[in-house]
C-alpha positions as a Markdown table, in Angstrom:
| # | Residue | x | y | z |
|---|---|---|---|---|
| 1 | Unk | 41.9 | -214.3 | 183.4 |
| 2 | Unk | 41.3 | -217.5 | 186.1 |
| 3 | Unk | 42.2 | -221.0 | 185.4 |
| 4 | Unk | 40.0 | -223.1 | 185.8 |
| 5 | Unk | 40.0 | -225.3 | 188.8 |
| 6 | Unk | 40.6 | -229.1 | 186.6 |
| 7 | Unk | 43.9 | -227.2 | 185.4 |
| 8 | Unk | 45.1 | -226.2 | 188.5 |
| 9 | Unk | 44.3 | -229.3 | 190.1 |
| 10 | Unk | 46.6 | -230.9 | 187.3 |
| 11 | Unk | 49.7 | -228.3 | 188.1 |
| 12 | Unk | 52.3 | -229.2 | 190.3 |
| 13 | Unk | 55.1 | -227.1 | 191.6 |
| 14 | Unk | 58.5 | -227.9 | 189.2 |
| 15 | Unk | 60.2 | -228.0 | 192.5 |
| 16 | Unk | 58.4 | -229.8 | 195.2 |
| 17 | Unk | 55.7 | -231.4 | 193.4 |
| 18 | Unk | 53.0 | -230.2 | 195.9 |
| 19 | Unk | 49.8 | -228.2 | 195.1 |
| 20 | Unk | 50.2 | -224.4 | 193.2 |
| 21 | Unk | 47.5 | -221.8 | 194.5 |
| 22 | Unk | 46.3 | -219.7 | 192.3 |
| 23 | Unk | 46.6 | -215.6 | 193.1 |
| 24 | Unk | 44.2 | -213.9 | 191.2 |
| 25 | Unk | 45.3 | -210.2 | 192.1 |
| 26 | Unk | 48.7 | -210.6 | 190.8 |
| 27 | Unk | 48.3 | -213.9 | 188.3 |
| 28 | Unk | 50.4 | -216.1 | 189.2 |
| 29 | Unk | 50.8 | -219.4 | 190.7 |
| 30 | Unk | 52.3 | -219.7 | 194.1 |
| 31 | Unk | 53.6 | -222.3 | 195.9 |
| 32 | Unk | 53.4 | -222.0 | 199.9 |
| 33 | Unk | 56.4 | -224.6 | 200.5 |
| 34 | Unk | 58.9 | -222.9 | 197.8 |
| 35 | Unk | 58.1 | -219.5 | 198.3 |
| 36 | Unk | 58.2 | -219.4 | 194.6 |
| 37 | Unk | 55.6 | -217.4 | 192.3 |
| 38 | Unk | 55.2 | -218.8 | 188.9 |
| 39 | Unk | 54.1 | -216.0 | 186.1 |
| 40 | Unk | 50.9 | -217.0 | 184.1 |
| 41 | Unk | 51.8 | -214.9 | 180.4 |
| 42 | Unk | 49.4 | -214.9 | 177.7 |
| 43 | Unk | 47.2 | -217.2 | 180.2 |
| 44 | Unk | 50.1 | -220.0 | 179.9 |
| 45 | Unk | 51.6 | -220.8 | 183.1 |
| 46 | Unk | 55.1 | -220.2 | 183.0 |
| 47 | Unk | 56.4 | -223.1 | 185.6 |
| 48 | Unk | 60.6 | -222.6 | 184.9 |
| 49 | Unk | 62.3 | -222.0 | 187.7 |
| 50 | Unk | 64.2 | -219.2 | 186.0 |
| 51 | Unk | 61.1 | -217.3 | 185.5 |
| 52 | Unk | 59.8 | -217.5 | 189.5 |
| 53 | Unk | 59.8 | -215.0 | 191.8 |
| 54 | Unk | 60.5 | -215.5 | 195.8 |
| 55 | Unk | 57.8 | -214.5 | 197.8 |
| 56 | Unk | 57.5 | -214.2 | 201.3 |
């Protein structure tokens, strides 16, 4: 699955409002200032904080 680039230019991270970057290999979105990975389930993005993962 991709999303398509006028989505993710719409999609903002919950948390610092900046830009999400889409990762492909493991497909999620992934914020660079968080460190937080945001799941994409049933080609929804899942933006809840709850649901995030810290990456490094």
């Amino acid at each position: 699955m991709t999303i398509s680039n006028d989505l993710l230019d719409k999609l903002a991270c919950p948390v610092c409002k900046k830009k999400l970057n889409y990762e492909s290999d493991n497909n999620r979105l992934a914020c660079k200032i968080c460190l937080l990975a945001f799941p994409i389930v049933d080609e929804i993005p899942v933006l809840l904080v709850s649901e995030a993962e810290k990456i490094k």
